[in-house]
C-alpha positions as CSV (number, residue, x, y, z in Angstrom):
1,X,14.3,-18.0,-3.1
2,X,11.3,-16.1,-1.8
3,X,10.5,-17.1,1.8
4,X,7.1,-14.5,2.9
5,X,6.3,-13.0,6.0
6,X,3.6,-14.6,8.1
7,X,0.2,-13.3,8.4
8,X,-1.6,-14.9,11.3
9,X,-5.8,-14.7,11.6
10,X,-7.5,-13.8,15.0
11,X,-8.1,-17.3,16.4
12,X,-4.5,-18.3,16.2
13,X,-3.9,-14.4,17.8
14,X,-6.2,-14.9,20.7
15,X,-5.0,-18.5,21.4
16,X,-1.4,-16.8,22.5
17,X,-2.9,-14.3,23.7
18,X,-4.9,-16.5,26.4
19,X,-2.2,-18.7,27.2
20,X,0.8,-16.0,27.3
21,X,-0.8,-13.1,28.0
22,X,1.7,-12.7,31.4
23,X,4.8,-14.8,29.9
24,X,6.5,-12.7,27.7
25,X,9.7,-15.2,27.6
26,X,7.5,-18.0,24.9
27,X,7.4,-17.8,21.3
28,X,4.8,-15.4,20.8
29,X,2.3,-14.7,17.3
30,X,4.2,-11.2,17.0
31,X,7.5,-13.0,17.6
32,X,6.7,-16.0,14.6
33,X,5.9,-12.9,11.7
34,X,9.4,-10.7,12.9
35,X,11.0,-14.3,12.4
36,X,9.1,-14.6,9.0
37,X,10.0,-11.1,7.9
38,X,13.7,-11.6,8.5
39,X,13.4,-14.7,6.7
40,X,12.2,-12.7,4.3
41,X,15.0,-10.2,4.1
42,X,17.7,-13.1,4.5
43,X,16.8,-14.6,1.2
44,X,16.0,-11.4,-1.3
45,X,19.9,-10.4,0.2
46,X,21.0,-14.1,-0.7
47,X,19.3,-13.9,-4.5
48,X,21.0,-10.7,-4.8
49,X,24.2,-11.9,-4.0
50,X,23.6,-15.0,-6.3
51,X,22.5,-12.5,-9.0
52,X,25.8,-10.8,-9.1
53,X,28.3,-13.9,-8.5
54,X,26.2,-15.2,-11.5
55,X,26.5,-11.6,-13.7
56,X,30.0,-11.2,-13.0
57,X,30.5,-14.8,-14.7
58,X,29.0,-14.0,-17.5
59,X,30.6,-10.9,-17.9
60,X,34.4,-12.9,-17.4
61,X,32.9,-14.9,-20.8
62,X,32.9,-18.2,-18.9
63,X,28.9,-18.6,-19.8
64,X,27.2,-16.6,-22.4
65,X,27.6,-12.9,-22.1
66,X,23.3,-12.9,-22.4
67,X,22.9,-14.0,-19.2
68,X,19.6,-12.0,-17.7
69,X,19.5,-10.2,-14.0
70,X,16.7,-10.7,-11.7
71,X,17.2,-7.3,-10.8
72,X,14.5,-4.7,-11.1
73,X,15.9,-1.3,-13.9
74,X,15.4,1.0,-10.9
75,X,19.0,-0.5,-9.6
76,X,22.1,0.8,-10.4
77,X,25.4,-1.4,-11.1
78,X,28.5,-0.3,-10.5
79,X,31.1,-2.8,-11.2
80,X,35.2,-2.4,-10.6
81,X,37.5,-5.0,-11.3
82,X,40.9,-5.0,-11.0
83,X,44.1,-8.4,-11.8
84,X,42.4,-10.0,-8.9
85,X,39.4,-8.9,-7.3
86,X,36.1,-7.7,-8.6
87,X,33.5,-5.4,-6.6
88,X,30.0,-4.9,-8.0
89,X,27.6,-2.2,-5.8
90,X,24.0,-2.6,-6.5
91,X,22.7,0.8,-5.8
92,X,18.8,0.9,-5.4
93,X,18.5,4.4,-4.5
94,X,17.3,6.8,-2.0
95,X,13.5,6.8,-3.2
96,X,12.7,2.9,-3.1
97,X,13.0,0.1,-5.9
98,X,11.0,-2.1,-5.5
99,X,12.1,-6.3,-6.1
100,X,9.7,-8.5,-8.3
101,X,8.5,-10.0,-5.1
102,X,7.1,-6.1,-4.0
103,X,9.6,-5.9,-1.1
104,X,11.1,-2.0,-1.5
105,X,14.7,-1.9,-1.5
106,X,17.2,1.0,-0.8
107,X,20.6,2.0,-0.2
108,X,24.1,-0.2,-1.5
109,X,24.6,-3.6,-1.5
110,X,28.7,-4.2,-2.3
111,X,29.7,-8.1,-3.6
112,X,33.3,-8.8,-4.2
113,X,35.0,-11.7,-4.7
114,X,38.0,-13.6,-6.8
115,X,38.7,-13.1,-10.3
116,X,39.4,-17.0,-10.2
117,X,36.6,-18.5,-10.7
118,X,38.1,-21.9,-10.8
119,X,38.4,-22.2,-7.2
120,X,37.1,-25.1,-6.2
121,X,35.6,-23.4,-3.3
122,X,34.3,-19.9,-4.3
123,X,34.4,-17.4,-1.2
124,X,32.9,-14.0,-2.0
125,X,31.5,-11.1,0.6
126,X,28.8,-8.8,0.5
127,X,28.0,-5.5,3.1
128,X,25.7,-2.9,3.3
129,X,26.0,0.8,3.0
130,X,22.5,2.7,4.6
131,X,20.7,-0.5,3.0
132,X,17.0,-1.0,3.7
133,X,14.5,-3.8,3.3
134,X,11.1,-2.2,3.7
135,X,12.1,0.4,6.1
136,X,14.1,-1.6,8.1
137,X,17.8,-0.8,8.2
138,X,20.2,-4.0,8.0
139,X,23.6,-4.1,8.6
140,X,26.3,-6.7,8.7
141,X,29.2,-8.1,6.8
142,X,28.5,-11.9,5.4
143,X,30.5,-14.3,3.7
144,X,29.3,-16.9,1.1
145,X,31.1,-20.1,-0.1
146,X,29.9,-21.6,-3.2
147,X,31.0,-25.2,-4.7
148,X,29.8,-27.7,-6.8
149,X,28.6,-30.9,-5.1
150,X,26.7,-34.1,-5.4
151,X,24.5,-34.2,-2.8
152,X,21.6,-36.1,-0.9
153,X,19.1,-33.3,-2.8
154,X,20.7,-34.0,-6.0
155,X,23.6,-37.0,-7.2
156,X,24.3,-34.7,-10.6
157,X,27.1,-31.6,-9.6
158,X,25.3,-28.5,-9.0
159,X,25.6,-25.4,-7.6
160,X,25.4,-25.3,-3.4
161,X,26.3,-21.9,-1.1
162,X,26.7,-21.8,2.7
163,X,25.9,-18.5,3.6
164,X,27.0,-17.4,6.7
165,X,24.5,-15.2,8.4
166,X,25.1,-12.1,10.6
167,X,22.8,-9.9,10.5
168,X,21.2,-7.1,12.2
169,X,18.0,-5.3,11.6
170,X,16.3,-2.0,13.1
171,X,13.1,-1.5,12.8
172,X,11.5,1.9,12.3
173,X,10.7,2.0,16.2
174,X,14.3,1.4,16.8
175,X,13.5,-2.3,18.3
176,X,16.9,-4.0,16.9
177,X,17.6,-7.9,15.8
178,X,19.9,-10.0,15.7
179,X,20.8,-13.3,13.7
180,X,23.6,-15.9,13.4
181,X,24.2,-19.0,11.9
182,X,23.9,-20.1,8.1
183,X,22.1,-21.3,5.3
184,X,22.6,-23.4,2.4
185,X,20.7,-23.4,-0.6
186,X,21.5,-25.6,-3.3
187,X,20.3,-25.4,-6.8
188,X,18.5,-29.0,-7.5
189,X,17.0,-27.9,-11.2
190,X,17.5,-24.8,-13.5
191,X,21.4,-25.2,-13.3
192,X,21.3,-26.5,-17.2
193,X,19.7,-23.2,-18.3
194,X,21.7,-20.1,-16.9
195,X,19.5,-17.7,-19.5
196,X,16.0,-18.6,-17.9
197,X,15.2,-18.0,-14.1
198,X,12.1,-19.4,-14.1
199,X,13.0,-22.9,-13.9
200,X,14.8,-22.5,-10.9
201,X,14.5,-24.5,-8.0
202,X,16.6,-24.3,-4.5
203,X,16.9,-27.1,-1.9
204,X,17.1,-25.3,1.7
205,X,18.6,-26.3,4.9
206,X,20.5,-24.6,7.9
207,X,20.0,-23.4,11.9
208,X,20.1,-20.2,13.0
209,X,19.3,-17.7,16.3
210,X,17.4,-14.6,16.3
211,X,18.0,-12.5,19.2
212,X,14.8,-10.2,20.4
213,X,14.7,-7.6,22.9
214,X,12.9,-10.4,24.9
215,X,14.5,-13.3,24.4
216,X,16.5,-16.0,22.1
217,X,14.6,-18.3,19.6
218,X,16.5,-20.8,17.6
219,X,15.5,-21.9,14.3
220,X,16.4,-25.5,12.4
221,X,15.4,-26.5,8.9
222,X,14.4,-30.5,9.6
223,X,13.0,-30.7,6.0
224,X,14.4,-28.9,3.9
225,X,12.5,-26.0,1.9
226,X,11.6,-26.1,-1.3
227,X,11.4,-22.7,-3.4
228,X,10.7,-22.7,-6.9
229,X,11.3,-19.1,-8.3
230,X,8.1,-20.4,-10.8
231,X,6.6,-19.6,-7.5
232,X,6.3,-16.8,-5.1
233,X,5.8,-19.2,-1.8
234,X,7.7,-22.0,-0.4
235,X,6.0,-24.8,-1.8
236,X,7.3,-27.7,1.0
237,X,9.3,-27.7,3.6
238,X,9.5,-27.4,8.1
239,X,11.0,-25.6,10.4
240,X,11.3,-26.4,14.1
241,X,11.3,-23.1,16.4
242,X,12.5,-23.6,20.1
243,X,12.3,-20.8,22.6
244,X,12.9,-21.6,26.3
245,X,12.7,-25.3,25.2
246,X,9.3,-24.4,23.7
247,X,9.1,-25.7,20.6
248,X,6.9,-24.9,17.8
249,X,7.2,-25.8,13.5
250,X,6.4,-24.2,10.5
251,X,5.2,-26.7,7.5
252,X,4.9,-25.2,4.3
253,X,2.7,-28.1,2.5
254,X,3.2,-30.9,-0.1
255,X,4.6,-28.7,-3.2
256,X,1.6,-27.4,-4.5
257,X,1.8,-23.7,-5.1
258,X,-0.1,-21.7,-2.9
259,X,0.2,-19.2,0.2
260,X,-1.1,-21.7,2.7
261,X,1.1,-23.6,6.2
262,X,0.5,-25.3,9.0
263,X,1.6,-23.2,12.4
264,X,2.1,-25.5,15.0
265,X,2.5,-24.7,18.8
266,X,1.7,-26.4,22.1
267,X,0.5,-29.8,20.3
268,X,-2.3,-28.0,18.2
269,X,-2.2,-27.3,14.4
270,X,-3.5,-24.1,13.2
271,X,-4.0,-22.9,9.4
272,X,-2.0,-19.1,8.7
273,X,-1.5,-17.3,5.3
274,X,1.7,-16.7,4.1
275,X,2.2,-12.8,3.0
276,X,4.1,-9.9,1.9
């Protein structure tokens, strides 16, 4: 899943600007791309996660022992399994590796989890050890749960994990932030082809809050997002942002790919670019 940060022109600057230049407690331009960016780092930690469930499968011999990482050769794998439990760090060093998407990655990400993979339900952890997503240091320990359902999305069993989020992320100024709640992404086409990536596409829904030194925003998926790891944008998809009972949407367009949304705030429509 690759979710980008938001990159908003001048107009769409100077219109909250004008109208909240005094009210700090609204849904600001500056607030909308933090929002993006930790959207950002939510979902290259959740294909990460994925990456290594999925590796660690492969590597039991349940699914052919070929199976291909999404992970770039500057990480490191250390895996250690014992009767019951396996642990796998992915260690992408002190320098900065950086993910196919461009986003620079360092420090440890640990994923354990069962050495029954037969579970019905499939619980696995991750947590972070000095990790950081483009200089921002996160932290947090999260748990995913990952079954195979028929769904609305898709009638045909596939693959669907509630991630529970709790995360928290410094930025270099030392401004920290805060989110809870979860997300589910469910694997609507791909599943069939574990050796190819490309074919990938995820169904998204979930709610969350962010917490900022100024405030609380809450965030709902009311369509659900569409990512296609063909593509490196959400190709459809809103979500509804309420702040102080303020609410504004992001639309991510009608599945073409491209790097293009509607922002929309206070009744008015505006066109912004979606970014590293």
């Amino acid at each position: 899943m690759k979710i980008k940060t938001l990159v908003f022109g001048l107009t769409l600057s100077l219109l909250f600007l004008s109208c909240n230049k005094e009210d700090k407690s609204l849904f600001s331009a500056d607030d909308a791309k933090i929002n993006a960016n930790i959207d950002v780092i939510s979902d290259d930690v959740s294909k990460i996660i994925d990456d290594q469930y999925d590796s660690q499968v492969a590597a039991s011999g349940r699914v052919a022992s070929a199976f291909q990482s999404i992970l770039p050769s500057c990480a490191t794998i250390t895996i250690i399994v014992t009767e019951s439990v396996w642990t796998r760090t992915v260690d992408f060093g002190t320098a900065g590796c950086a993910m196919p998407n461009g986003n620079v990655l360092k420090g440890k990400i640990i994923v354990s989890g069962s050495t029954d993979f037969n579970q019905s339900s499939y619980t696995y952890t991750y947590s972070f050890e000095n990790f950081y997503h483009n200089d921002k240091l996160i932290g947090g320990n999260k748990i995913a749960v990952r079954t195979l359902q028929s769904t609305a999305a898709l009638s045909e069993l596939h693959p669907v994990v509630n991630v529970q989020l709790d995360l928290t992320i410094t930025y270099p100024n030392g401004t920290v932030y805060t989110r809870i709640g979860n997300r589910v992404r469910e694997l609507i086409e791909g599943y069939n082809t574990p050796l190819v990536w490309l074919d990938n596409v995820y169904s998204i829904t979930g709610s969350w809050a962010t917490t900022f030194p100024n405030g609380i925003h809450t965030s709902t998926i009311t369509t659900p997002l569409i990512v296609k790891l063909s593509c490196p944008h959400i190709v459809s998809g809103v979500v509804s942002i309420v702040r102080n009972n303020v609410p504004s949407s992001i639309d991510f367009g009608d599945g073409s790919c491209d790097n293009l949304a509607i922002f929309t705030f206070n009744g008015n429509d505006y066109s912004i670019v979606l970014g590293n």
